[in-house]
C-alpha angles and dihedrals in degrees: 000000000000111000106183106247132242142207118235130189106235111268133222125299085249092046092047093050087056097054099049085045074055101062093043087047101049092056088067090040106108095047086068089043093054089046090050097054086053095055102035093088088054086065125099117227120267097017104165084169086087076069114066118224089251093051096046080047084063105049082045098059090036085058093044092043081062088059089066111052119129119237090260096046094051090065084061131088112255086238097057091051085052095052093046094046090051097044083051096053095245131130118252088225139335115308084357102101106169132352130190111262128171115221111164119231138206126240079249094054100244111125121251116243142179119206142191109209138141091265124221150153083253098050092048102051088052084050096051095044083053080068096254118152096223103217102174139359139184125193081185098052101029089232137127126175107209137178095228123179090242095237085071107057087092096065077038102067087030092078104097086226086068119087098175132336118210140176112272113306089239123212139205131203124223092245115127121199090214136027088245094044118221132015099305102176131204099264096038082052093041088044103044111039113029098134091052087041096053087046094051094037089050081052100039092040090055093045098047095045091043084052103046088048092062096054091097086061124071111290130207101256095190141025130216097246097173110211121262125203108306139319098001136006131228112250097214076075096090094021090067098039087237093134079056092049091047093052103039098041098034097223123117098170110290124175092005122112120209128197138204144181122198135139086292154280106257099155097032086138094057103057088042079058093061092044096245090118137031131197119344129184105203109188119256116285087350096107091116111187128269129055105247088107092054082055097055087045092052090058091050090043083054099044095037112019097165090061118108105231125214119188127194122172111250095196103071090093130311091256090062095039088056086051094046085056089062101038093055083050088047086053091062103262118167091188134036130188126173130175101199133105127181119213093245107058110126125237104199101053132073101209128338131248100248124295115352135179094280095015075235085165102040101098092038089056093044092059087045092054093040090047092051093048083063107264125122119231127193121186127176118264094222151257099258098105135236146251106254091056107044103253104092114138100179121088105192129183147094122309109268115195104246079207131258112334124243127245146313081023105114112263109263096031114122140223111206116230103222078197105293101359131055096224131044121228130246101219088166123026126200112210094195100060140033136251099251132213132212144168148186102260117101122259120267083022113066113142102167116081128221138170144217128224138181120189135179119267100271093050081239082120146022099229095178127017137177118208116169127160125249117179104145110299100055131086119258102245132116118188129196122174108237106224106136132079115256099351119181116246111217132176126192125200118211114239094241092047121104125231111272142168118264145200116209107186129185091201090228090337119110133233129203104230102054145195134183116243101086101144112084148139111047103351088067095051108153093230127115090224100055124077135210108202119194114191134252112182115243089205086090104048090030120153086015123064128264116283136193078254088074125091141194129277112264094230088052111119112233131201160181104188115212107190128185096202151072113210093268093061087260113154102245085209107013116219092022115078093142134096085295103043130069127036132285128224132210104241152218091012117209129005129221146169128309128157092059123126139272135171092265088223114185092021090295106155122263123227100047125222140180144065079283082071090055115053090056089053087053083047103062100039070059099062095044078058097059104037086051094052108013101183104055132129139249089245084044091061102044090049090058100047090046097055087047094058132118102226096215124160117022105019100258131357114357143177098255106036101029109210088345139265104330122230123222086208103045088046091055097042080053100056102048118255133160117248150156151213113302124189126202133161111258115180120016122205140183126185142173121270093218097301116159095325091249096113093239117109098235125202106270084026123124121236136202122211139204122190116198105209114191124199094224087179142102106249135029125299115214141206092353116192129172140183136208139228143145138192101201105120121242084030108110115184110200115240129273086035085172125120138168120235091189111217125331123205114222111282093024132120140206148173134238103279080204117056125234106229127194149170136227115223111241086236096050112126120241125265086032127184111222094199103198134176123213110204111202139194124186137140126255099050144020111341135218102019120178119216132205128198143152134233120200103217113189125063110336115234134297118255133178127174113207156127130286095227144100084295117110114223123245122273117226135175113316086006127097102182122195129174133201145135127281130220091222138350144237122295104233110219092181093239119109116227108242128188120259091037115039124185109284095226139012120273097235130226146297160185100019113228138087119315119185112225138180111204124198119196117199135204120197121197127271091249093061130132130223110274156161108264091209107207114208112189115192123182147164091239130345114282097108117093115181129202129190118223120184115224091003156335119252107192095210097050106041085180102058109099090357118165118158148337155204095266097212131012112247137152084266126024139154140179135163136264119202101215109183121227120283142029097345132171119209134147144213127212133187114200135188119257092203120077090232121057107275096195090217119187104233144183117210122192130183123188148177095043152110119235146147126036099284082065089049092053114132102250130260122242114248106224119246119231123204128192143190145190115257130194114193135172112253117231144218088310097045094250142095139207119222147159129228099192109129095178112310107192145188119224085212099049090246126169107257136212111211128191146162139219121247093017103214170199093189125225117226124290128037115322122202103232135194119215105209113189119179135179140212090279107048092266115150148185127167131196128194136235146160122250101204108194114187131201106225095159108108109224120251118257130192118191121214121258122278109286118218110187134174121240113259101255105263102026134059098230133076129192121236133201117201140147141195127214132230138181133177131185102216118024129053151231105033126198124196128191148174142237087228122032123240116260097026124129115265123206114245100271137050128321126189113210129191126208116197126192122203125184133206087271093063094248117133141182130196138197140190135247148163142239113190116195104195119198112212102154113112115237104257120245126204147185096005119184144148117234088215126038098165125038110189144188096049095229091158097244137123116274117198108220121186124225112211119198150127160172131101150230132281088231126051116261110050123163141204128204123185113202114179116213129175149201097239117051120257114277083358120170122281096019099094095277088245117155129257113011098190141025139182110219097175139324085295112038139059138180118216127182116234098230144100151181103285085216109051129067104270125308114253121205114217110209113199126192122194125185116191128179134202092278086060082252102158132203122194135207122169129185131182130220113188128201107212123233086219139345 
């Protein structure tokens, strides 16, 4: 818990020597506590007699020292009269010399004050020439803060602007140091929540042994953590469902500002540097100092990352604080959280009036006015703890009269009976806070007058007392610091006050007598648009979501709230302020995540817990709500949250979960909004295939390797497919690494059909990260989404399940385990030891006694790498504390090698050991916190590291494969088997598997090939080469049959069609041509055509035909004639006759040839018997004799002409010339 420091002036020696009794005594504390419970019901009503006649005395003088009180002194705090009267030397009252105050100081030793007045220029200007240093002032809210020397508080409240001065308002975040709060032992826990704890350690005991009883069977190895903004994530990320949210709804957000007061955001740079926090706008002059508020911011940045973030300091003063509430609203923001409660706050009202004495209402009025002006607004419901779990520090409930009071108390004061004893006892103080009075008058109105005392613990003397005055105009509140060990808690009731109903609160103290109603002032705000949140820590479900199964933080303050009052000071039921009167509010309202993690920047502590984690956390859910639906309502909203929640504790509604752990994605599907499928990695396993049969993935070992997706969206996923890859060095996937996961339903879930296979490299170190990405497509949401995720290869953790007793655990392989008692324990500083930064100095030591401890010593092989020993420390409660030695543990001496440790004790808890590479030797204790053996049933597990003798193995070769590039002639299918092993070894001789894809037989043409070689441990490299197959077989080509063709009349040419045919069996596609194409004219006479056919290869065959033009067409004769017919006389001589003709031939080289014949033989008788009678001079001419037989009838000369081309085509054409016989 994170109280905001002050600054005190040093007390008296004799104040001094109280507050250090104080620190001895509360440690013992609760074992009166418990003793008094026991024995309260044994006490009669109205015994005085617990309060001893001097101390009575004294109650009596302090009241009568109020009486009389100047005018000037009863507008000052009753803490601030004390402190004057001691610096003066005077007594506070008679018989009452000194009593503890706490009056906070500056550095420069004026007292810090916090003041209502009518505030002016005037009025400042007096206060400033008192010497006061003015820090803050409101007109608004007639209030100033001021540094004061202390001797002048008195001209101080004498101004008539002043209405009272007291010390400093203080304030405390909702921060706690440890995930129990303060300080619970054994025997309070044991005491005070056996129900609860029956009912947890039922639940823990079944989990831890289930799953203790499934470590033989594989075992997820990693997780899907997806990465957040910057250097760490929230784990309420997942928790909440919000990464699902993100990623179904598509919203992150956007256009949505958040704000948030806190202490303050001093190294707000520092944590934007490490990405963990984008743009903030912190209001002028408003930065505070601390870095809770980066913290908060950083849980908002994680969650919604889209949303625009606004941050204002709440601790300057409540006044401030109220006016930050609105300025943040004025700025625009949607969405305000804030972390931070001042003691004053009132629980009875809902608002305030206006200024009053404490401005015990302000804040509370400013979230109603920002709420009704439409923002939502969570706070933290505080740290202060709750019924059900024992840690309860309220008593709420009417007055009851204690009796009437002994003697010398005035007549008409009353004792209050807490119910059988007239004080209530402080089992736990707080030193950083007050116990706290209130009661059921309206602020700024309070007429009945009551008074708060402290006295030792043996009611022999009042040792703090607060004594204000109400007498109508005041605020009903009464404060005592809370220093000592087992103080008793009185209140007195004026005589002329009336019964009310009061509110007694420890402020993280406890009390022995308890209610429940511990939440109240602005986190129980009656609006539908503010929020109460109460904390569940993430550390348990991590990295799964909430479930009914979770439960509250035992420090988280539960409710209900019962209030009086309506803002404007309005009895909500008028004559009944008592337990039936009023109204009561469900609170807190909602619960959310605390104990997740933060850069700790400026030393804040990391991980985060209390209910100042978890606002932000609601805050943020708020604002995906919102960017997804912007314009929904604040009933809207509240519907929605409700219907997500996990309804844990009390079924329904109950007083410390409110309606239970709220879900970013049901409230979402609530609202709504539209969403989609949405696909992320679930479990995670490796396992050997086949390795060495050990179970450890070794290095130069194969794995195989199963990734669960899940669908964690709202509709189907379809024809999902993923592949995987990874860029670690010495990690080799084997290719494809692809693989189908069908369709998923929303909500389902399914593992990789094809198996991802990979190798370890023989040099890896041991433990070794495989860092991998999977990279998925699918239909119905974002695709494609890349995922990123990390497998531990090496030895797994080790895990024991066992009992905290006299019992020494079993040793096992690599570790050697011991048990004993030790003389004191471990000092727990709440902070968890982490690697990288460990803690500078030992804690120290504690609560001497006898502490049963089992010790386990590791040793971790000679190749190991330097790592982070994770410790996980599971328990039923929380009486276990771990701590982490390297080289070893000494039980006398619980310093010596010292090197982390577990920070607080809790159910669940987990920190970081740096163990440096090689053969190392650490170990690793778990100790009572009790003082008597607890027999705890405990889960220890120790990760991160290489131990035992598998992880000592000397490593397996990975095989080398070696490929080349092949070229083969392809065969009667085109195809062609072929290796490209060039020699593919292994450096151990092993038998190897060796195998290519695709396998073959190869089609034509270069094939990419993978060479797989793997060896007898699933080891396996691949190489790549080219199978080049090549088609050297020619197609087969047939020509067409001779062609014989006739020339077209008139020419001597003819065309001609033909076509060859081809086939071939491999490459296509073929093409086949001709020397002459088809359809072309051919000359009379014979043509050899070739046909050639080429296919795709390049290979190509040819034949022969012929195409035959005949010419039968005759050659054409014309106009012939014979120049002589007749030849008379017959004189016997030659007669030239002329042959006339013409004409041609279709086709070149015709010829004509005259030939003379006759009817009367050559040189025949009686003709002259000259020779000869006839010759042929030339295709044209002719010589015939003129004579004839003297005794025939005439001679007659037949002429023939005969034409005759180059086919041998003729053409005749005869003509006769006669020679009379006589004329």
């Amino acid at each position: 818990m994170k109280h905001v420091s002050t600054v005190r002036r040093q007390p008296s020696r004799r104040h001094r020597g109280w507050a250090y009794a104080g620190i001895v005594l509360g440690m013992l504390a609760v074992f009166a506590g418990a003793r008094l419970r026991a024995s309260a019901a044994q006490q009669s009503t109205g015994q005085a007699a617990d309060i001893s006649p001097e101390a009575l005395a004294q109650i009596e003088a302090l009241i009568q020292e109020k009486e009389s009180r100047s005018s000037t002194e009863q507008k000052i705090d009753s803490q601030l009269i004390y402190e004057l009267k001691m610096r003066a030397g005077r007594p506070i009252a008679t018989g009452v010399p000194t009593v503890e105050t706490d009056v906070p100081y500056a550095p420069d030793g004026h007292a810090i004050l916090d003041v209502k007045a009518n505030v002016t220029d005037d009025l400042l200007a007096r206060v400033r020439a008192l010497g006061a240093e003015v820090l803050f002032s409101s007109r608004e809210t007639s209030s100033l803060r001021v540094h004061l020397d202390v001797d002048r508080v008195e001209a101080l409240a004498a101004m008539p602007e002043v209405a009272f001065v007291q010390p400093r308002q203080d304030a405390v975040t909702s921060r706690m140091t440890s995930p129990f709060g303060r300080a619970m032992t054994r025997d309070e826990w044991v005491q005070t929540r056996a129900a609860r704890r029956a009912f947890n350690r039922a639940n823990l005991e079944a989990l831890l042994r289930g799953t203790a009883s499934r470590q033989d069977a594989a075992q997820p190895n990693a997780v899907f953590i997806p990465a957040g903004q910057g250097s760490r994530n929230s784990e309420g990320n997942l928790t909440h469902r919000a990464y699902d949210a993100r990623g179904t709804f598509h919203v992150d957000g956007t256009g949505i500002k958040v704000g948030v007061l806190s202490d303050g955001v001093t190294n707000l740079a520092a944590s934007q540097a490490l990405g963990d926090l984008g743009p903030v706008t912190v209001l002028a002059g408003q930065t505070g100092s601390g870095d809770e508020g980066t913290a908060m911011l950083e849980i908002i940045h994680d969650l919604a990352p889209g949303a625009q973030l606004y941050f204002a300091t709440a601790l300057t003063s409540i006044s401030s604080f109220a006016q930050n509430i609105r300025d943040l609203r004025t700025a625009g923001c949607d969405i305000i959280v804030d972390d931070v409660f001042y003691y004053v706050e009132t629980p009875f009202q809902d608002g305030a009036p206006g200024p009053t004495q404490t401005n015990g209402g302000a804040v509370i009025q400013a979230v109603k006015d920002v709420t009704a002006a439409g923002a939502l607004y969570f706070s933290s419901a505080g740290n202060s703890g709750n019924l059900n779990d024992g840690t309860a520090g309220v008593w709420e409930g009417d007055f009851v009269d204690g009796g009437p009071t002994a003697a010398p108390l005035v007549a008409g004061n009353r004792l209050h009976n807490f119910g059988g004893q007239n004080f209530n006892n402080l089992t736990l103080f707080n030193t950083a806070a007050p116990v706290s009075l209130y009661w059921s008058d309206p602020l700024g109105a309070s007429g009945n007058d009551y008074d708060l005392f402290r006295l030792n613990a043996t009611g022999t003397a009042v040792i703090g007392s607060s004594a204000n005055i109400q007498n109508g105009t005041q605020d009903p509140i009464e404060q005592v610091n809370q220093n000592t060990a087992s103080p008793r808690i009185v209140i007195v009731k004026k005589a002329a006050a009336a019964p009310r109903f009061l509110h007694l609160n420890a402020n993280r103290g406890r009390f022995q007598l308890v209610t429940a109603g511990q939440t109240h002032g602005h986190s129980t705000v009656n609006s539908i648009g503010a929020y109460g949140v109460a904390a569940t820590p993430a550390v348990g479900p991590f990295p799964n979501a909430f479930s009914t199964a979770n439960v509250v933080e035992t420090f988280s303050s539960d409710g209900p709230r019962r209030i009086f009052y309506n803002g404007n000071g309005n009895a909500i039921t008028p004559g009944n302020v008592s337990s039936t009167g009023g109204t009561v509010l469900t609170k807190p309202d909602i619960t959310a995540a605390d104990g997740v993690s933060v850069t700790g920047v400026g030393g804040f502590p990391s991980p985060f817990f209390g209910t100042s984690a978890a606002a932000p956390h609601a805050g943020a859910i708020a604002a995906l709500l919102k960017s997804a639906t912007p314009g929904i309502t604040q009933a809207q909203v509240r519907a929605a949250l409700a219907a997500s929640a996990q309804d844990i504790e009390t079924a329904g509604v109950d007083r410390d979960s409110g309606v239970g752990i709220i879900m970013a994605q049901g409230a979402l599907v609530a609202s709504g909004a539209v969403g989609t499928a949405f696909l992320s990695p679930g479990d995670i396993t490796a396992t050997e295939n086949p390795g060495n049969g050990n179970g450890v993935v070794n290095a130069g070992e194969g794995a195989r390797l199963a990734v669960q997706l899940k669908n964690l969206g709202v509709s189907s996923a379809n024809a999902i497919s993923a592949t995987l890859t990874s860029s670690t060095p010495g990690i080799f996937i084997t290719r494809p690494a692809a693989s189908p996961y069908g369709n998923l339903a929303s909500g389902g879930d399914g593992v990789n059909s094809v198996p991802f296979l990979f190798t370890v490299a023989s040099d890896a170190p041991c433990p070794y990260f495989a860092k991998f990405s999977m990279n998925v497509t699918y239909s119905g949401g974002p695709s494609p989404a890349t995922m990123d995720f990390q497998v531990q290869t090496g030895p797994g953790p080790y895990v024991i399940l066992t009992t905290m007793d006299a019992t020494a655990p079993p040793s096992s392989d690599g570790v050697a385990a011991s048990t004993g008692v030790l003389g004191v324990r471990h000092f727990r500083d709440g902070i968890a030891s982490v690697c990288g930064a460990p803690k500078a100095t030992f804690p120290g030591t504690t609560n001497p006694g006898n502490h049963q401890y089992d010790n386990y010593a590791f040793s971790t092989c000679g190749e190991s790498a330097a790592s982070c020993a994770a410790v996980l420390l599971e328990a039923v409660n929380s009486n276990l504390f771990s701590a982490a030695y390297r080289p070893s543990f000494n039980p006398a001496d619980l310093s010596a090698n010292y090197k982390a440790d577990a920070g607080a004790s809790s159910t669940v808890r987990t920190y970081g050991l740096d163990v440096p590479g090689g053969a190392q030797n650490f170990a690793v204790m778990v100790e009572d916190v009790p003082t008597t053996i607890s027999n705890t049933l405990y889960r220890l597990t120790v990760s991160g590291t290489c131990i035992g003798s598998a992880a000592c193995a000397t490593p397996n070769h990975v095989p080398v494969a070696k490929a080349k590039d092949v070229t083969v002639s392809a065969n009667s299918t085109c195809s062609a088997n072929a290796s490209i092993d060039d020699g593919s070894s292994d450096a151990d001789g092993d038998l190897l598997t060796i195998t290519q894809s695709p396998a073959g037989p190869y089609p034509l043409g270069t094939t990419t090939v993978l060479l797989t070689v793997t060896d007898t441990k699933g080891a396996a490299s691949q190489a790549t080469g080219t199978v080049t197959v090549v088609d050297d077989t020619a197609p087969a080509i047939t020509c067409f049959a001779p062609i014989v063709v006739n020339v077209v009349p008139g020419t001597c040419q003819a065309p001609a069609t033909f076509a060859a045919t081809a086939t071939d069996n491999c490459s296509g596609p073929l093409s086949a041509t001709t020397s002459i194409p088809s359809g072309s004219l051919f000359d009379a006479g014979v043509t050899n055509v070739t046909a050639t056919a080429t296919d795709g290869a390049g290979n190509s065959s040819s034949c022969t035909s012929t195409v035959t033009v005949v010419d039968n067409e005759p050659p054409s004769v014309t106009g012939f004639s014979l120049s002589k017919t007749s030849l008379w006389p017959p004189t016997h001589s030659m007669v030239d006759v002329t042959v006339n003709y013409g004409g041609g031939d279709n086709c070149a080289g015709s010829a004509c040839v005259l030939t003379v014949s006759s009817n009367e033989a050559q040189n025949g008788l009686g003709d002259g018997n000259t020779s000869p009678d006839w010759q042929v001079v030339d295709s044209h001419h002719v010589r015939l004799r003129a004579e004839r037989a003297g005794n025939g009838s005439g001679r007659v000369y037949t002429l023939t002409l005969t034409c005759t081309d180059a086919a041998g085509n003729k053409t005749v054409q005869t003509g006769v010339v006669k020679v009379p016989h006589n004329q």
